[in-house]
N, C-alpha and C positions, 0 to 999 in steps of 0.2 A: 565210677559210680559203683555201689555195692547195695545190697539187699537193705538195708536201713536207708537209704537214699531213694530209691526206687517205690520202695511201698510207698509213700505217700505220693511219687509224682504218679502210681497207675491212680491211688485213692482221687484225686483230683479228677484224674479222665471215668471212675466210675461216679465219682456223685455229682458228674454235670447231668444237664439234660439228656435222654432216649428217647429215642424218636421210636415208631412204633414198629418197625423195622428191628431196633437194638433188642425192644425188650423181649422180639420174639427169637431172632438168631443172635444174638449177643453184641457187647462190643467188641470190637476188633482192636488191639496195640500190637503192631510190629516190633518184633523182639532186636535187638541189638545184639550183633553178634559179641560186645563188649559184655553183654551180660553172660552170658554162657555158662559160665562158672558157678554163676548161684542160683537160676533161672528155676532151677528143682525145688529149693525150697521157697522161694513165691511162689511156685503154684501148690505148694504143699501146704503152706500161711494161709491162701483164698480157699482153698479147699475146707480146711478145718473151721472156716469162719462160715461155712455151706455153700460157697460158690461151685459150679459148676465150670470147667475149664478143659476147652480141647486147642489142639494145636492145628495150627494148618500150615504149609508149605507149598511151595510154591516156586519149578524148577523152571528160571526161563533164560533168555538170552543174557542177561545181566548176573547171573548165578541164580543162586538161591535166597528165598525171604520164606524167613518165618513169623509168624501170629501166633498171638495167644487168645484166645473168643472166651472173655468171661460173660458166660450167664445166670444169672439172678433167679433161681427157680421158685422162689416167690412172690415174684410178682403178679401172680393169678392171684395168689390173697390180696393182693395189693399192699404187701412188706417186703420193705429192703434189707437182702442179708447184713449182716455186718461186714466190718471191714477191719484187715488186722492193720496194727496200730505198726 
């Protein structure tokens, strides 16, 4: 998988439902460590479209897991940022 592959499968997990939980702390997608390589520039793509995006990590007996938390900082207007194509 590579960055053209990828943006639309996260596009699918942000324009499903949010529950009210999501739209206050974001959603969560677990990163693949296969994506590694290109991982900078999606969140540089959701960035520039106005997404807001942190990372969390996560060290435990099974190694490490990482997350990406996009949130939608307009959703107090009640609009959804774009989404890059």
């Amino acid at each position: 998988m590579d960055a053209t592959q990828l943006i639309p499968e996260i596009n699918k997990i942000l324009k499903a439902s949010w529950t009210k939980n999501q739209i206050a702390s974001g959603k969560w997608i677990e990163v693949q460590w296969t994506w590694v390589g290109f991982i900078g520039k999606i969140v540089h793509a959701y960035q520039e479209c106005g997404w807001d995006i942190k990372k969390q990590v996560e060290i435990g007996p099974k190694g490490r897991r990482m997350w990406l938390v996009f949130i939608n900082p307009r959703w107090a207007d009640g609009k959804a940022k774009e989404l890059p194509n």
